[in-house]
N, C-alpha and C positions, 0 to 999 in steps of 0.2 A: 520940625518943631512947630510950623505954624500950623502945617495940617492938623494936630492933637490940641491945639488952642481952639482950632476952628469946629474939630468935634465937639468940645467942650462946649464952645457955646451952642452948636447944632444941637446938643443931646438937651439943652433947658428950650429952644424954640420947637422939638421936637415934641418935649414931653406935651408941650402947649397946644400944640397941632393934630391930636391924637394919634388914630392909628397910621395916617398917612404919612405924619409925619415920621415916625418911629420907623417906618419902611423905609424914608429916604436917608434915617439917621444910619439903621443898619448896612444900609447898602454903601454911605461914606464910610463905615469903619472898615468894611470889606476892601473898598478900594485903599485905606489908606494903610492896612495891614499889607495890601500886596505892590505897596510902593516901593523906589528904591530908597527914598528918606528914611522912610520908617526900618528896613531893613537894616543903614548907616548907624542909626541910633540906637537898636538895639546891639549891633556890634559894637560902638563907640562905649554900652552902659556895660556890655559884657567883660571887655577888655578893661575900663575901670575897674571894676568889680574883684577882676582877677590882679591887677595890679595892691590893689590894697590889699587882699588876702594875700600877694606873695612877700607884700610887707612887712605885713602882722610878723608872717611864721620867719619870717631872716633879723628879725629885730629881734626876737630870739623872747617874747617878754614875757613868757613863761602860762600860756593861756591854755597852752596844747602837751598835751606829752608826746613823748618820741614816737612813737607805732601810729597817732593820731595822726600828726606831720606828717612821716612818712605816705602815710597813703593819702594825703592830702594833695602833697606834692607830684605823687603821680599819676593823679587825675590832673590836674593840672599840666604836669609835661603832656597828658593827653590831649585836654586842650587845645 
């Protein structure tokens, strides 16, 4: 998480430093896309994601119809 705060502010010291710096910003995103933090959190966002989708459709609250659910659910069992 701090890696993407520290991009954040790299990307506005970045813009300021022109092309130089915009090379050094690209080149932390690089590294910080092929970290393992970053990999943890986009599992950690994905498995959220799926948990509140498998939610929704077992609460039953009427958002979806049956055939929709249905193959909803088994991309999900794919998952």
């Amino acid at each position: 998480m701090m890696a993407l705060v520290g991009f954040a502010v790299g990307y506005v010291l970045g813009v300021q430093q022109g092309k130089e710096g915009m090379a050094r910003l690209i080149e932390s995103w690089r590294q910080i896309q092929g970290s393992e933090e970053f990999a943890a959190a986009l599992e950690t966002g994905r498995e959220m994601l799926v948990g509140v989708v498998k939610q929704v459709f077992e609460a039953g609250t009427g958002m979806v119809t049956g055939d929709m659910k249905d193959a909803v659910n088994r991309r999900l069992r794919v998952a």
